[in-house]
C-alpha atoms as an extended CHARMM CRD file, in Angstrom:
* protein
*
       273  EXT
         1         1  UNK       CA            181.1280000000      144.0060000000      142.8240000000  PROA      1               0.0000000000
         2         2  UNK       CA            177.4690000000      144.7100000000      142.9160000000  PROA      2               0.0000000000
         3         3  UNK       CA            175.7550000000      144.9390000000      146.0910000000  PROA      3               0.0000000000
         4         4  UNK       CA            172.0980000000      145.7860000000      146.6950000000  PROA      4               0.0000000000
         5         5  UNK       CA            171.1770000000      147.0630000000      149.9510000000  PROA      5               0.0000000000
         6         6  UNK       CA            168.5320000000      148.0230000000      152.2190000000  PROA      6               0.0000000000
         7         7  UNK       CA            169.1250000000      148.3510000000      155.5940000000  PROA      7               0.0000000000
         8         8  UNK       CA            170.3790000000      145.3440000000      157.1960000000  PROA      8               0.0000000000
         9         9  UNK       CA            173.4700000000      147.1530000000      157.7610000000  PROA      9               0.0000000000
        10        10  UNK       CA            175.0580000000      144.0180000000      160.0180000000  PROA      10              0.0000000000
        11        11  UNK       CA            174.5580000000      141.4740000000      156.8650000000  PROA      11              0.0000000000
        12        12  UNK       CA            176.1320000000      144.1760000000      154.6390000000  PROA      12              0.0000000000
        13        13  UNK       CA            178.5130000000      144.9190000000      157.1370000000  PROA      13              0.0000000000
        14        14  UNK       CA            179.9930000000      140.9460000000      157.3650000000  PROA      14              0.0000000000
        15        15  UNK       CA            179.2600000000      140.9100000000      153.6850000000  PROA      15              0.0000000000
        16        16  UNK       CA            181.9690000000      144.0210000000      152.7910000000  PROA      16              0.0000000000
        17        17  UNK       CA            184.2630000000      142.1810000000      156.0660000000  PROA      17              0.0000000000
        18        18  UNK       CA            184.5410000000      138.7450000000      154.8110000000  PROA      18              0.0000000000
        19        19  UNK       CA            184.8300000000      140.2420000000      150.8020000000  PROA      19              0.0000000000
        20        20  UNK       CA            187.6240000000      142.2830000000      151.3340000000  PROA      20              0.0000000000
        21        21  UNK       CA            189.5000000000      139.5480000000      153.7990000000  PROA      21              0.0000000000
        22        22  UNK       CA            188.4410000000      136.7130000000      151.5600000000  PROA      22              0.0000000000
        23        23  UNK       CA            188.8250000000      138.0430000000      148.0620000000  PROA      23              0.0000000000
        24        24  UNK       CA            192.3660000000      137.2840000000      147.3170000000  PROA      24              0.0000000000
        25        25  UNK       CA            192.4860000000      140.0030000000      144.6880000000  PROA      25              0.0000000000
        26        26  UNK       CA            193.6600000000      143.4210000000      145.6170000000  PROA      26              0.0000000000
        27        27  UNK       CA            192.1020000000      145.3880000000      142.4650000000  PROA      27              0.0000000000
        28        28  UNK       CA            188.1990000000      145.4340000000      143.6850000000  PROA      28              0.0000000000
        29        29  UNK       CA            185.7900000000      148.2720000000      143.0500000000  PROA      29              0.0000000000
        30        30  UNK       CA            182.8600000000      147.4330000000      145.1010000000  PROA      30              0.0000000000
        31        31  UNK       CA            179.4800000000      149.2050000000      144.4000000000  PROA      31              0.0000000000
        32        32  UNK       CA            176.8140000000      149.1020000000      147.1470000000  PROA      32              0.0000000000
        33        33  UNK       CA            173.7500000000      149.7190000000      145.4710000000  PROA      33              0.0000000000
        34        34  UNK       CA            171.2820000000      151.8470000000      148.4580000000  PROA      34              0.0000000000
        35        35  UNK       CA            167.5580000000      151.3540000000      147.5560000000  PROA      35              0.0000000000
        36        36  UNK       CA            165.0800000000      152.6450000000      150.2860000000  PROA      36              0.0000000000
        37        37  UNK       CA            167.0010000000      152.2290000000      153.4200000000  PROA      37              0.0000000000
        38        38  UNK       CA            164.9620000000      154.1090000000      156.6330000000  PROA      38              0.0000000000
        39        39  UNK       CA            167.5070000000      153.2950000000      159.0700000000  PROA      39              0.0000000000
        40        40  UNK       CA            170.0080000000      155.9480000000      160.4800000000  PROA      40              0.0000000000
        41        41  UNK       CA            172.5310000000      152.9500000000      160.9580000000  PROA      41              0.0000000000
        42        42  UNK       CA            172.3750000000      151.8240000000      157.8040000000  PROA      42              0.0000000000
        43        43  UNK       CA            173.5800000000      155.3380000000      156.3820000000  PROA      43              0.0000000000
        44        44  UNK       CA            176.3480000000      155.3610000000      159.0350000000  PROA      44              0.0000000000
        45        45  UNK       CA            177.3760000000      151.6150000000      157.8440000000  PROA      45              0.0000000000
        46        46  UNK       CA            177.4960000000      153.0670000000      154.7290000000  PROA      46              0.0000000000
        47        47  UNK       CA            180.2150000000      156.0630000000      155.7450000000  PROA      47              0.0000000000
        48        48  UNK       CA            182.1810000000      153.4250000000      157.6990000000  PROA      48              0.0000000000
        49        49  UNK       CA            182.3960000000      151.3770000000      155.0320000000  PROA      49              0.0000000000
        50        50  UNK       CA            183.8090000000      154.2060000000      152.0060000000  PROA      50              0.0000000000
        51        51  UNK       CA            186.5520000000      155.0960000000      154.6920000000  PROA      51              0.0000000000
        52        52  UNK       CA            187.9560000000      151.3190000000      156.0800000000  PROA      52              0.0000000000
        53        53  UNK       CA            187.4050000000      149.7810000000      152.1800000000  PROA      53              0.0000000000
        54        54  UNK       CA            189.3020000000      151.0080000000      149.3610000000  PROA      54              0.0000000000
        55        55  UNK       CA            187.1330000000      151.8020000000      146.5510000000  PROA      55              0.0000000000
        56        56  UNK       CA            184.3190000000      151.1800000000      148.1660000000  PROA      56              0.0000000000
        57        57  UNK       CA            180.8740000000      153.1740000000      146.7630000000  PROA      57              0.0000000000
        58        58  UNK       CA            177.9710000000      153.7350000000      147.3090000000  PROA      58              0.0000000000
        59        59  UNK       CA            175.4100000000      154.9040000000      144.8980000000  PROA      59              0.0000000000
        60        60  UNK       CA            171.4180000000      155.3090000000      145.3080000000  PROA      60              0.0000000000
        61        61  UNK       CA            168.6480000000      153.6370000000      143.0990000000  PROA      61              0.0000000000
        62        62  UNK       CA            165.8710000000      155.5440000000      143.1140000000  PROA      62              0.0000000000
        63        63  UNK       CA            162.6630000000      153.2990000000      143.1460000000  PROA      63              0.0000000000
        64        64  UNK       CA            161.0440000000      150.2940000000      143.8720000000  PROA      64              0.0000000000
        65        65  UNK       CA            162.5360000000      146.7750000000      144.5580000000  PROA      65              0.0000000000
        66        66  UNK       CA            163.5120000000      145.2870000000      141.3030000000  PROA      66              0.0000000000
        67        67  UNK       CA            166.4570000000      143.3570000000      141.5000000000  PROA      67              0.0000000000
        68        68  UNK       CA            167.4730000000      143.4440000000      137.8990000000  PROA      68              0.0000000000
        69        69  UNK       CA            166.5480000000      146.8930000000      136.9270000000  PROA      69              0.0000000000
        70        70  UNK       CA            169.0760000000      147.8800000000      140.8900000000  PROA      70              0.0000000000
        71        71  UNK       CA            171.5900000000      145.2820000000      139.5670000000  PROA      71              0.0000000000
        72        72  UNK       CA            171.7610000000      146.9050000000      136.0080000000  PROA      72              0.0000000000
        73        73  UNK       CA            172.2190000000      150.2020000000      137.3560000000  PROA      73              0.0000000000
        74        74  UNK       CA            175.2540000000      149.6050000000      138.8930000000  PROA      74              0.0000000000
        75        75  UNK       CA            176.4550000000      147.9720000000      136.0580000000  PROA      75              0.0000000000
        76        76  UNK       CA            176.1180000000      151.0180000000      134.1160000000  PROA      76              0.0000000000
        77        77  UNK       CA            178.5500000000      153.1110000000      136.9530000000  PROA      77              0.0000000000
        78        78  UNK       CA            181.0990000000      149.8650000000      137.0500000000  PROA      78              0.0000000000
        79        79  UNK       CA            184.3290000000      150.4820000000      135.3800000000  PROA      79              0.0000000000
        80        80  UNK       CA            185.5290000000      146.8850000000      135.7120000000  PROA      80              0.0000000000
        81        81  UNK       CA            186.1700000000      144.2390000000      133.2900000000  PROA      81              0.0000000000
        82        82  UNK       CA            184.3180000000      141.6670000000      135.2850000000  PROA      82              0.0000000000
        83        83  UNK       CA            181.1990000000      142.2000000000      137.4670000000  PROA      83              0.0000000000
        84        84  UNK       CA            180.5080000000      139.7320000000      140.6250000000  PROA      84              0.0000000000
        85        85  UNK       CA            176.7050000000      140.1120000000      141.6220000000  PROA      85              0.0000000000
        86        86  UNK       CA            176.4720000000      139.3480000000      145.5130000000  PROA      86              0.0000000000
        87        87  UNK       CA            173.9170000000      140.0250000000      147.9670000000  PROA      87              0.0000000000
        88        88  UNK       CA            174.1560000000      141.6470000000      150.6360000000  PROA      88              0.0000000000
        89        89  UNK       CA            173.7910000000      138.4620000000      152.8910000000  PROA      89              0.0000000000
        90        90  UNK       CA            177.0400000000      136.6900000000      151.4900000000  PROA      90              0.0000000000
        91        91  UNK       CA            179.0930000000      135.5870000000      154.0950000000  PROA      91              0.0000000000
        92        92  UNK       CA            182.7590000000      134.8970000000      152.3100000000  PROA      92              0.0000000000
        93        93  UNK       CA            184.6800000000      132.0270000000      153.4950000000  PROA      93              0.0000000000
        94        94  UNK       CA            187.0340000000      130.9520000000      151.1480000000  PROA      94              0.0000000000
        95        95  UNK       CA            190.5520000000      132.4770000000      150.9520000000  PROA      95              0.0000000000
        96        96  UNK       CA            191.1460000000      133.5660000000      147.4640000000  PROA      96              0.0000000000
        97        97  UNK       CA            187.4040000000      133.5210000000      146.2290000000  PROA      97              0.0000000000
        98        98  UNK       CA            187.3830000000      136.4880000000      143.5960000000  PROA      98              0.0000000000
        99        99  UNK       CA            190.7250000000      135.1170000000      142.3750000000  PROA      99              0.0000000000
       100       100  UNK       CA            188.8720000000      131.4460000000      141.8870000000  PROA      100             0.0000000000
       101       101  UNK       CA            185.9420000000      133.0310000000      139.8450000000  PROA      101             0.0000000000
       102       102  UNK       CA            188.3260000000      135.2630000000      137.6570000000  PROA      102             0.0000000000
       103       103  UNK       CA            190.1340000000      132.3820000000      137.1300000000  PROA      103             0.0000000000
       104       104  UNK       CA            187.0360000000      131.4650000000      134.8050000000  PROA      104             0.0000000000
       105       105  UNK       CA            185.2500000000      134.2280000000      133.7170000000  PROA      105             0.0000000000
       106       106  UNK       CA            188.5520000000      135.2730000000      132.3030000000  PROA      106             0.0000000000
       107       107  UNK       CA            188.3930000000      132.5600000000      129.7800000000  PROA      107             0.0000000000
       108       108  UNK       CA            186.8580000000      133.6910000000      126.3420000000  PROA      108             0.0000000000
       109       109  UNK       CA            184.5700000000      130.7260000000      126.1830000000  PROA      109             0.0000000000
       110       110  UNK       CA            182.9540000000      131.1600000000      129.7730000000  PROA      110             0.0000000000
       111       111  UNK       CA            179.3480000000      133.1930000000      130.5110000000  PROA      111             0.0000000000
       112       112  UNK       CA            178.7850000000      132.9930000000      133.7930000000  PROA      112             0.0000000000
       113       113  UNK       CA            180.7650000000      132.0080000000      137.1890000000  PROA      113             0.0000000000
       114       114  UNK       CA            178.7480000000      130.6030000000      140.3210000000  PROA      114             0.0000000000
       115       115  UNK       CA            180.2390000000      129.7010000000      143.6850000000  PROA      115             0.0000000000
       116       116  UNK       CA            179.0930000000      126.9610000000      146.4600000000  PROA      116             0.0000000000
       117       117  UNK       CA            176.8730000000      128.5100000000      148.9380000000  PROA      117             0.0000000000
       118       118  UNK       CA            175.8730000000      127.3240000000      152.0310000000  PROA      118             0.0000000000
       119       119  UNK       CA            173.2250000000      127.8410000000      154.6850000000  PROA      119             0.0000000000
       120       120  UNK       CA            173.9620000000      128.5910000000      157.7640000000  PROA      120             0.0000000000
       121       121  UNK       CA            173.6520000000      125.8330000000      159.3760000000  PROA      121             0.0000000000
       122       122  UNK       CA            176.1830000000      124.2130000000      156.8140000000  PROA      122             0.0000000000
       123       123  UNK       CA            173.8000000000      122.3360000000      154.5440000000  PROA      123             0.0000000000
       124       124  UNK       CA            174.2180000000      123.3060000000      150.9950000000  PROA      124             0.0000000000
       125       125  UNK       CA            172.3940000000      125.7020000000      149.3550000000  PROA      125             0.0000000000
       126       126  UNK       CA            173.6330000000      126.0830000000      145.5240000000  PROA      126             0.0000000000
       127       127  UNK       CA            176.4590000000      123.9640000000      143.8370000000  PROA      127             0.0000000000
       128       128  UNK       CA            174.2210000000      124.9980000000      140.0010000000  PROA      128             0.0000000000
       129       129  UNK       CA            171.0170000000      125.1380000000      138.5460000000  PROA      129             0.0000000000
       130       130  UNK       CA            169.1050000000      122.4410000000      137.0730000000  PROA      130             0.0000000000
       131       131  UNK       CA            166.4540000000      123.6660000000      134.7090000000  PROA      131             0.0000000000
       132       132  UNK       CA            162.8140000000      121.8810000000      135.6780000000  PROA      132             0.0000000000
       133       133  UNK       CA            163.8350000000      121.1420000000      139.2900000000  PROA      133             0.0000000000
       134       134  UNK       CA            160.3720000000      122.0730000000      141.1510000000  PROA      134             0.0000000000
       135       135  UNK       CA            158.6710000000      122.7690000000      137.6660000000  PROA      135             0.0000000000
       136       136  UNK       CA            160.9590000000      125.6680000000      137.0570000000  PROA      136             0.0000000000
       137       137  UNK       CA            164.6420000000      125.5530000000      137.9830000000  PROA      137             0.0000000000
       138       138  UNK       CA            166.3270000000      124.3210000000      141.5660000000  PROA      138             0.0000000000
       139       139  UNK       CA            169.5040000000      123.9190000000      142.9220000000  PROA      139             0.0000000000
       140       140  UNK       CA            171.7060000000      121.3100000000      142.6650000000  PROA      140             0.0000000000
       141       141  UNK       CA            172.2780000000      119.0770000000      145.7810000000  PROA      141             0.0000000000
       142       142  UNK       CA            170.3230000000      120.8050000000      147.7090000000  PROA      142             0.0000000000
       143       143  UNK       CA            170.5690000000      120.4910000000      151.7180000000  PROA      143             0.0000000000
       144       144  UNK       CA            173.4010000000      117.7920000000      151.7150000000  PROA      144             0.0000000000
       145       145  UNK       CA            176.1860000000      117.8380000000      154.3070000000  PROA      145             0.0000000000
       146       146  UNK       CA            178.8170000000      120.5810000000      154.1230000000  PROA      146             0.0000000000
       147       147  UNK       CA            181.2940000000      117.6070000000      153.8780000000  PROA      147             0.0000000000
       148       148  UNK       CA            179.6160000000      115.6690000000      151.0560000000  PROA      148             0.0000000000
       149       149  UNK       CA            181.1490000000      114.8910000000      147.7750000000  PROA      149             0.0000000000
       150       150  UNK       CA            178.2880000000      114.8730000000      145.6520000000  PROA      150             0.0000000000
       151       151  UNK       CA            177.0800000000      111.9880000000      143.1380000000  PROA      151             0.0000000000
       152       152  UNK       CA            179.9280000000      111.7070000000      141.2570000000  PROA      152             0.0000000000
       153       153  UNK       CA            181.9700000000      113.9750000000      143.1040000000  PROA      153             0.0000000000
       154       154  UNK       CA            180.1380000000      116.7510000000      141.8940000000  PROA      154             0.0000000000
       155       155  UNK       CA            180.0600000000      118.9180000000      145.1260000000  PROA      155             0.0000000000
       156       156  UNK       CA            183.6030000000      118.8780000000      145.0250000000  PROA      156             0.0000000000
       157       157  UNK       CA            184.4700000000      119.4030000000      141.0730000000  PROA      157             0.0000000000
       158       158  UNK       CA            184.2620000000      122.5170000000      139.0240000000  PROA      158             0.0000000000
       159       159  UNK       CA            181.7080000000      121.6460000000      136.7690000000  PROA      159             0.0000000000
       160       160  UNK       CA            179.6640000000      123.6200000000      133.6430000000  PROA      160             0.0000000000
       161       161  UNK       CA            175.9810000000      123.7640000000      134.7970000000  PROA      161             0.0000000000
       162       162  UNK       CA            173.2110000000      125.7040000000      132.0870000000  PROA      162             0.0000000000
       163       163  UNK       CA            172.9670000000      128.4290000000      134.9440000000  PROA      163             0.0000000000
       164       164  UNK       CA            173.9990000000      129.5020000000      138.5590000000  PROA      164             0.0000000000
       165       165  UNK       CA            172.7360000000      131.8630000000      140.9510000000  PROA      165             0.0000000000
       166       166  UNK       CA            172.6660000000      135.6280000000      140.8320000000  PROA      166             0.0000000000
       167       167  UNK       CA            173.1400000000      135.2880000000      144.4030000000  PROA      167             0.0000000000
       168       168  UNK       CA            177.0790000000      135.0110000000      143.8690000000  PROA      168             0.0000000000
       169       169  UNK       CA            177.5080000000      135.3290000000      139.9790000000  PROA      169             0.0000000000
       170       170  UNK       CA            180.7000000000      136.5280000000      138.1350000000  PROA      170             0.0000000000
       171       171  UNK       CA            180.6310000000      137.7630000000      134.4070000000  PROA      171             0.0000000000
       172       172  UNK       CA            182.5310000000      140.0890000000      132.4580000000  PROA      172             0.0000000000
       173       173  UNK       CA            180.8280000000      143.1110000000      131.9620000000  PROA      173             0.0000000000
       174       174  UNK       CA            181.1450000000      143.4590000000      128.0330000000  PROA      174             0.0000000000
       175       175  UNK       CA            179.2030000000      140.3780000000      128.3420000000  PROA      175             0.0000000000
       176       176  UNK       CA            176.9460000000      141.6120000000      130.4040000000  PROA      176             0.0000000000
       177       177  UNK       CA            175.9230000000      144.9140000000      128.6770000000  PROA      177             0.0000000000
       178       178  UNK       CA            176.3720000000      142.9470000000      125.1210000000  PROA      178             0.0000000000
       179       179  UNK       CA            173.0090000000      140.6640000000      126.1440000000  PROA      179             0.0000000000
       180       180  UNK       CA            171.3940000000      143.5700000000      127.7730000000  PROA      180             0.0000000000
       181       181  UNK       CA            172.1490000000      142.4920000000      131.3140000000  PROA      181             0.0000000000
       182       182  UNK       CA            168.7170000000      140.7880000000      133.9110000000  PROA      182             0.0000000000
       183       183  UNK       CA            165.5160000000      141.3270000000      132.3260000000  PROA      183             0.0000000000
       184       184  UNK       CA            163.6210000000      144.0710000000      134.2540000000  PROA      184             0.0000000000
       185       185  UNK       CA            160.6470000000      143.5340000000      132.2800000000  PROA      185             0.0000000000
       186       186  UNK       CA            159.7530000000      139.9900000000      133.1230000000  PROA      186             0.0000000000
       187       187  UNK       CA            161.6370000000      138.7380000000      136.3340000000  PROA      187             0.0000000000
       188       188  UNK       CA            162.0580000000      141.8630000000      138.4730000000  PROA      188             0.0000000000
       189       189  UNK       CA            162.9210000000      139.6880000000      141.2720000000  PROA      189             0.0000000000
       190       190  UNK       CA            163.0440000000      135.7900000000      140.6690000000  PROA      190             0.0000000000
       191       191  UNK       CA            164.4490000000      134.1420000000      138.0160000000  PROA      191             0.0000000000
       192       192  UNK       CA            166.4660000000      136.3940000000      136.2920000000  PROA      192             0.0000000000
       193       193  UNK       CA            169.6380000000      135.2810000000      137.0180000000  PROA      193             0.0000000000
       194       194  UNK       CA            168.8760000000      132.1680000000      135.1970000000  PROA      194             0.0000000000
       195       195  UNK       CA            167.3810000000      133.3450000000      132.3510000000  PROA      195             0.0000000000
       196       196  UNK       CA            170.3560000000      135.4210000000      132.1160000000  PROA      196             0.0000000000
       197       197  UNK       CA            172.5990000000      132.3340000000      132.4200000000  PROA      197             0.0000000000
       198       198  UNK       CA            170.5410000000      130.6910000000      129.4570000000  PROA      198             0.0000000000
       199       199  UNK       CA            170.2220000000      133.3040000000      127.2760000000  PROA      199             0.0000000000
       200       200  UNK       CA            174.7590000000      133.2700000000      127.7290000000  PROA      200             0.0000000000
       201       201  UNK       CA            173.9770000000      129.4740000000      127.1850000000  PROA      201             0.0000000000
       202       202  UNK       CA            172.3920000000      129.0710000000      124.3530000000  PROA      202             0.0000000000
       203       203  UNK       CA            174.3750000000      131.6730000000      122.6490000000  PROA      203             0.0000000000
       204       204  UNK       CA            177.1450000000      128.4720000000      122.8480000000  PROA      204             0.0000000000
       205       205  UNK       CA            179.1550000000      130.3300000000      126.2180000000  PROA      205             0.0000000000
       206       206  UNK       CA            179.8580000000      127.8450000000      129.2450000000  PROA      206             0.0000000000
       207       207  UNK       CA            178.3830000000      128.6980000000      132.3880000000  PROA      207             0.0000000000
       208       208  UNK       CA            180.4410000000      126.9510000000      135.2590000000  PROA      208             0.0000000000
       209       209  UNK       CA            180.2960000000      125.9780000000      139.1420000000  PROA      209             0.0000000000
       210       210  UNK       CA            183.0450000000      126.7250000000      140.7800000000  PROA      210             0.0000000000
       211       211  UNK       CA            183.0470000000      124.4780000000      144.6600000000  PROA      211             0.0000000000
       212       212  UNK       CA            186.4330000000      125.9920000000      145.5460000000  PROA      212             0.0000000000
       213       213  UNK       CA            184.7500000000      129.5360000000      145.7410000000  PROA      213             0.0000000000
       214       214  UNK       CA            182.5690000000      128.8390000000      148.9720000000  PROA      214             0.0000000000
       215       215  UNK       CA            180.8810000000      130.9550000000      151.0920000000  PROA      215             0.0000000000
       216       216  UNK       CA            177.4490000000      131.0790000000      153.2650000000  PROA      216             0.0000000000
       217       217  UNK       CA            174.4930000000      132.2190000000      152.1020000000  PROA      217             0.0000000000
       218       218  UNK       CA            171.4780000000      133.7690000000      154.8080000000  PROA      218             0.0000000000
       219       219  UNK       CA            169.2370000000      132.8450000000      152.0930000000  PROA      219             0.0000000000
       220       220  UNK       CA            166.0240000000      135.4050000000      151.8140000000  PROA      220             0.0000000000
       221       221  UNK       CA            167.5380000000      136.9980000000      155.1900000000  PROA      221             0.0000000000
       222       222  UNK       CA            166.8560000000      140.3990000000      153.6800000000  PROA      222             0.0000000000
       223       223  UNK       CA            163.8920000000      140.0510000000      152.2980000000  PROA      223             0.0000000000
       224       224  UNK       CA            161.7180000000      137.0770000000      153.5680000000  PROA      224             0.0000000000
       225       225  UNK       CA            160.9180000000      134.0290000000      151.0180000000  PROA      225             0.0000000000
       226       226  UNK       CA            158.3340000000      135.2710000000      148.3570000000  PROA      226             0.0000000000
       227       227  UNK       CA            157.2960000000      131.9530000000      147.4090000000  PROA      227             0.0000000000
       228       228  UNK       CA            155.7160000000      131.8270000000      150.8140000000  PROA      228             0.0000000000
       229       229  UNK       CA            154.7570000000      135.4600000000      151.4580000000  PROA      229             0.0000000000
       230       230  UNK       CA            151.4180000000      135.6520000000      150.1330000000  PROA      230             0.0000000000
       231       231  UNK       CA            149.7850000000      138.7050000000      148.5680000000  PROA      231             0.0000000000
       232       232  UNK       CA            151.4410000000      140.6320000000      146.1280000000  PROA      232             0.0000000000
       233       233  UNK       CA            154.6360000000      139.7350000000      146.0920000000  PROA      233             0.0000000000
       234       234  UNK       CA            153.9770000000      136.2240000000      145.7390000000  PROA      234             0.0000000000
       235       235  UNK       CA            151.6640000000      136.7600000000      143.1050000000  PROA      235             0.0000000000
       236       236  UNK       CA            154.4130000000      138.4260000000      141.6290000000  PROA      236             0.0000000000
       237       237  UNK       CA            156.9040000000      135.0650000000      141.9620000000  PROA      237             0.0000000000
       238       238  UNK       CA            154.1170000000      133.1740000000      140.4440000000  PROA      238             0.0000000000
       239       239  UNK       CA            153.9140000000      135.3350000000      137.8520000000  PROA      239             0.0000000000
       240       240  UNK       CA            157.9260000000      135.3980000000      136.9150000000  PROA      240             0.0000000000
       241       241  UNK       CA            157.4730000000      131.6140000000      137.1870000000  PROA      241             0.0000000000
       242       242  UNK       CA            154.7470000000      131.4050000000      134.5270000000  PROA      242             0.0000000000
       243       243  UNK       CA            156.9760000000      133.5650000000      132.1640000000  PROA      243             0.0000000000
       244       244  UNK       CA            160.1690000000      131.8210000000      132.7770000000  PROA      244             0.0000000000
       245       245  UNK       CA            158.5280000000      128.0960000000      132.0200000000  PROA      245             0.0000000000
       246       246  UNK       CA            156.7470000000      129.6200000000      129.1180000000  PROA      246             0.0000000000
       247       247  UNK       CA            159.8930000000      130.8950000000      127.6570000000  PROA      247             0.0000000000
       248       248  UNK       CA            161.8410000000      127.9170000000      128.4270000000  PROA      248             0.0000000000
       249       249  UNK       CA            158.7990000000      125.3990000000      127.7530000000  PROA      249             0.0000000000
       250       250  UNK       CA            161.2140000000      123.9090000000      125.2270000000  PROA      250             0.0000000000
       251       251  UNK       CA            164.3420000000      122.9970000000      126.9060000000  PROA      251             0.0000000000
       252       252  UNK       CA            162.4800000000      121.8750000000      129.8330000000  PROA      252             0.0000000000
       253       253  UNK       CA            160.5890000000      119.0910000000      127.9450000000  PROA      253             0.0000000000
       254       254  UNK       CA            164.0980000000      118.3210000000      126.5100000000  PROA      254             0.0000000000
       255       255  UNK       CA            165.9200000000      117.9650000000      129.8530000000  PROA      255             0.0000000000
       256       256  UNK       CA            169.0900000000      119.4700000000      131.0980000000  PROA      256             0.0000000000
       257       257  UNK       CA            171.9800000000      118.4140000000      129.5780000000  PROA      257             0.0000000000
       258       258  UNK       CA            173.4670000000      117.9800000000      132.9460000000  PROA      258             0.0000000000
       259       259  UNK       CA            171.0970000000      116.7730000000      134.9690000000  PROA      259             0.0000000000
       260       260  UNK       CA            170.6740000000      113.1360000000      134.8830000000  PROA      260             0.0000000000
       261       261  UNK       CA            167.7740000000      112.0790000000      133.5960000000  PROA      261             0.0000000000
       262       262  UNK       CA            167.1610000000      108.9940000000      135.9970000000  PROA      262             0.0000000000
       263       263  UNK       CA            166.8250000000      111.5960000000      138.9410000000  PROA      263             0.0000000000
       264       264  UNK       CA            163.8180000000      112.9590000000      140.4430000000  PROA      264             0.0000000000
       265       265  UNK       CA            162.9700000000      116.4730000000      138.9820000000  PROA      265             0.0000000000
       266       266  UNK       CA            160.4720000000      116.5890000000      142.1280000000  PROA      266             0.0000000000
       267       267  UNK       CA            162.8860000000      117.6170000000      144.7750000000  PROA      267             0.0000000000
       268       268  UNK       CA            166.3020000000      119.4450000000      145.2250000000  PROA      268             0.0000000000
       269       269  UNK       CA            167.9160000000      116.3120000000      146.3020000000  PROA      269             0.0000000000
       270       270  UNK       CA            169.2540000000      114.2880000000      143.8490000000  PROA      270             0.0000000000
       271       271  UNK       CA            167.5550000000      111.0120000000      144.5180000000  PROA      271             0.0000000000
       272       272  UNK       CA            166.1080000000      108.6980000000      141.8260000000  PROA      272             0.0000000000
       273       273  UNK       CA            162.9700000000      109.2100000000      140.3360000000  PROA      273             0.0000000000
């Protein structure tokens, strides 16, 4: 498990909590990647948490906020077959969830693994992405009831989608390191979990959705939204976006394979156009 922190020791605190309870899978190395933390209880969390956890670590990136270039570091100190990227605002609820992703990424023919996430307030926040939701890439069903079934039953089938979220993504890590892991170049801090998914995609891997992996998701809890921030940083998300619709210009125009194309590609929600 990757896990970058910084500060917010209470999120990362349920985060490890609900893991370790949750995971169903008693051969976990957890990495909890420290970049920049300034609080004396975070550091404390972090002693707490390499004596209750068994092998539980945690190692320091030294730099700036880049989620890839963090993510890719602890890649390069995992000794794992199979890496789960989660942030540090995870909240696991389902009993046996590491067991449910292995249960794919195992399979020679599968890139990536995604779970369902939820807000807090029970809505949904990722069940897959859809590639030119919003102009870019969005999430599928997103804000239906915690209870809903989907169109189709799709909020309650395991599914392939062309990406999922590097909020809660599974891969094995020869994978991984063989396509050079997130791109730290061109999306530091937005989309490079799907163009990560895409690139395992088009090289003819399935990328699935797993719904009976479930946990909530404090969405941009950590961080604050950067589509909304203003000033640098979301100059910065702007600028990600740019590069990830130029590079995908193609399959954009082309439509996702498994997105219907008589749905809206305006909003998250899966109406009709």
């Amino acid at each position: 498990m990757l896990i970058p922190n910084k500060d917010h020791s209470e999120d990362l605190a349920r985060c490890l909590e609900s893991l370790y309870r949750n995971a169903g899978w008693d051969d976990l190395e957890v990495l909890v990647l420290e970049n920049n933390s300034t609080q004396a209880e975070t550091f404390a969390c972090y002693g707490r948490a390499q004596q209750q956890y068994p092998n539980c670590r945690v190692l320091t990136y030294k730099g700036g906020f880049n989620f890839s270039a963090i993510n890719n570091f602890g890649a390069r100190h995992a000794t794992g077959e199979h890496l789960l990227l989660l942030n540090n605002d995870i909240q696991v609820e389902t009993p046996g969830f590491v067991r449910e992703l292995l249960s794919y990424s195992q399979r020679p023919d599968v890139g990536a693994v995604g779970a369902k996430l939820f807000y807090p307030d029970g809505t949904i926040q990722h069940a897959g992405v859809f590639i030119g939701l919003g102009g870019s890439a969005g999430h599928s069903h997103k804000g239906h009831p915690r209870d809903s079934g989907g169109d189709m039953y799709r909020l309650a089938t395991t599914q392939n989608m062309c990406a999922v979220t590097g909020a809660c993504l599974m891969v094995k890590k020869e994978l991984y390191d063989r396509f050079g892991g997130l791109d730290e170049e061109n999306f530091a801090v937005a989309y490079n979990d799907v163009d990560f998914c895409l690139r395992l995609w088009q090289s003819g891997l399935l990328n699935v959705m797993t719904p009976f992996a479930a946990a909530v998701h404090h969405e941009s809890k950590s961080r604050g939204d950067d589509t909304r921030a203003g000033g640098e940083k979301q100059a910065r998300y702007e600028r990600e976006k740019a590069r990830f619709c130029a590079r995908y210009a193609g399959l954009m125009q082309q439509g996702d394979p498994y997105y219907n194309p008589h749905f809206t590609l305006l909003y998250e929600n899966y109406g009709y156009k």
